[in-house]
C-alpha positions as CSV (number, residue, x, y, z in Angstrom):
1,X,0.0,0.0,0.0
2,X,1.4,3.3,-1.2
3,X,1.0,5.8,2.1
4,X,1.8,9.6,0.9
5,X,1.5,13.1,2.4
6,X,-0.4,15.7,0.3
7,X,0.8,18.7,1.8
8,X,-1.4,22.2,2.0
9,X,0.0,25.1,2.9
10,X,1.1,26.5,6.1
11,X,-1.5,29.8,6.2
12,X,-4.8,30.5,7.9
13,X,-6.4,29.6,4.4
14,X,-5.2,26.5,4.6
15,X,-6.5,25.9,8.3
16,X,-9.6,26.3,6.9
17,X,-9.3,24.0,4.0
18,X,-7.8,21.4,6.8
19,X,-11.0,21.7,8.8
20,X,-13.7,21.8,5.5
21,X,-11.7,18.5,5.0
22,X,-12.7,17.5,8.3
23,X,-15.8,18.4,7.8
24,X,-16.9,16.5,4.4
25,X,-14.6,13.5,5.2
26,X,-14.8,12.8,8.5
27,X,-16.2,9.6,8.2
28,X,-13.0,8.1,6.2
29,X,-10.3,9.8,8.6
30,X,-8.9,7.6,11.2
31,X,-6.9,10.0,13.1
32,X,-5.4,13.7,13.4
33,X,-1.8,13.7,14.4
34,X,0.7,16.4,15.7
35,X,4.6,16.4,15.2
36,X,5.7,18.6,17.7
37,X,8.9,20.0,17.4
38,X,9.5,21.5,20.7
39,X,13.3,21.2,21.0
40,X,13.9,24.0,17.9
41,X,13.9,27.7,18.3
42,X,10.3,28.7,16.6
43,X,8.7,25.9,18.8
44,X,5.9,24.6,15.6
45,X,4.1,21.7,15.3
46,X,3.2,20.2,12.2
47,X,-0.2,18.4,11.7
48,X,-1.4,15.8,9.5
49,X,-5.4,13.9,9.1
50,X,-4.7,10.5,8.5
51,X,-7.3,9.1,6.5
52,X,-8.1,5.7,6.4
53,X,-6.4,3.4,3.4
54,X,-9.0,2.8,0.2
55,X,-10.9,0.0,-0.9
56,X,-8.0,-2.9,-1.1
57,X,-5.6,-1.4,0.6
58,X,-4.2,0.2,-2.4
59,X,-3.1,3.7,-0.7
60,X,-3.4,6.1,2.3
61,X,-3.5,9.7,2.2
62,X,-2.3,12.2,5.0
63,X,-3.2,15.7,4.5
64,X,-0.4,17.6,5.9
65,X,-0.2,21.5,7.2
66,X,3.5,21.3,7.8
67,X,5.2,23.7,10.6
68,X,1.6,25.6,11.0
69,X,0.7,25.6,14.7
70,X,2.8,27.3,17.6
71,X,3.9,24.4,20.2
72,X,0.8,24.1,22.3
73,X,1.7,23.5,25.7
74,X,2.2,24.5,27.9
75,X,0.4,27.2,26.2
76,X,-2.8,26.3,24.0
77,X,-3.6,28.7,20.8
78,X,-6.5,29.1,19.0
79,X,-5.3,27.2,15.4
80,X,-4.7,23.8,18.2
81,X,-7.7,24.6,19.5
82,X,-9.7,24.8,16.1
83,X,-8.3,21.8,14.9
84,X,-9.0,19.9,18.5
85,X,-12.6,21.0,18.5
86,X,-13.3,20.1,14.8
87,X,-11.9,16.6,15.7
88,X,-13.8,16.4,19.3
89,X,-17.5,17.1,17.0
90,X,-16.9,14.0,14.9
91,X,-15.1,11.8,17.5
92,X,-11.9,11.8,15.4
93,X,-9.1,10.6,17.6
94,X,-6.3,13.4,18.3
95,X,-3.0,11.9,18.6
96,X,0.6,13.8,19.5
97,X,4.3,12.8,18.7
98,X,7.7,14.9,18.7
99,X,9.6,14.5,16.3
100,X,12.8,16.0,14.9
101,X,11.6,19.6,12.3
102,X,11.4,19.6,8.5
103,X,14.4,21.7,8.6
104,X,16.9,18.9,9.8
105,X,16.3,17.0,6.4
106,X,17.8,17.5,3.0
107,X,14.2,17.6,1.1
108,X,10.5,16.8,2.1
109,X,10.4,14.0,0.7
110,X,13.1,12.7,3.7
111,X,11.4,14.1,6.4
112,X,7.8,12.4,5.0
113,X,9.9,9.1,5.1
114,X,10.8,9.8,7.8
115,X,7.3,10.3,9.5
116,X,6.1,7.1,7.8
117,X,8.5,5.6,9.9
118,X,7.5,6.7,13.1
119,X,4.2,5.9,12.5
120,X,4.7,2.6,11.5
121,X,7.1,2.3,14.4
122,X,4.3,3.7,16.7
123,X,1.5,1.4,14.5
124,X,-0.8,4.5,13.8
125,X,-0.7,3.4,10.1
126,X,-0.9,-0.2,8.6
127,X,3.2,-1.8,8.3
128,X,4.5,-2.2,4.4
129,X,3.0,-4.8,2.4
C-alpha cells in the first residue's frame, strides 16, 4: 500500500481547508496527528489527518499543514484549538508525537519518510505490504 503526504499550505487559508476537509470526510479519517517540534527555536508543530487506506488497501492519504501551529503547551492557541474542537464534533481521535523539524532533512520527501517511519514504528498506520 502506497502511504503519501499531500501537503497544504502553512497559512490560515489552509487551516480552513484542513477543517472543510474535516468536515466532508470525516467519516473516512482515522486519526489527526501532531509532530511537535518543541526542542527548535520557533517551537511549531506540524499536523497531518490521516485518513483511512482505500478499498483494497491500495493507498493512504495524510493531509499535511506542515510547521503551522505554535507548540501548544504548555500554552494552547487558537489554530490547536480549532483543529482539537473540529476533531472532538466527529469523535476523530487526536494523537501527539515529537519529532525531529522539517528543517533537519535535505528535502520533504526525507522528512515524510521519515514520519512514515515513526508511525509505522508507533503502529498509527498499517506496516508495508
Amino acid at each position: 500500500m502506497k502511504q503519501s503526504f499531500i501537503v497544504l499550505g502553512e497559512g490560515l487559508t489552509d487551516l480552513f481547508e484542513f477543517t472543510t476537509l474535516i468536515d466532508y470526510n470525516h467519516s473516512r479519517i482515522d486519526k489527526i496527528i501532531y509532530f511537535h517540534s518543541p526542542q527548535t527555536e520557533k517551537q511549531l508543530s506540524s499536523v497531518a489527518i490521516v485518513m483511512q487506506p482505500t478499498e483494497g488497501n491500495y493507498f493512504q492519504a495524510m493531509y499535511m499543514m506542515m510547521n503551522a501551529v505554535k507548540y501548544p503547551y504548555p500554552d494552547s492557541n487558537k489554530k490547536f484549538e480549532m483543529i482539537n474542537n473540529k476533531a472532538e464534533a466527529y469523535d476523530i481521535p487526536v494523537l501527539g508525537i515529537d519529532v525531529q523539524p522539517p528543517e533537519a532533512f535535505h528535502d520533504n520527501d526525507l522528512y515524510f519518510n521519515y514520519l512514515i517511519s515513526v508511525l509505522r514504528l508507533q503502529r498509527w498506520i498499517p506496516p508495508l505490504q
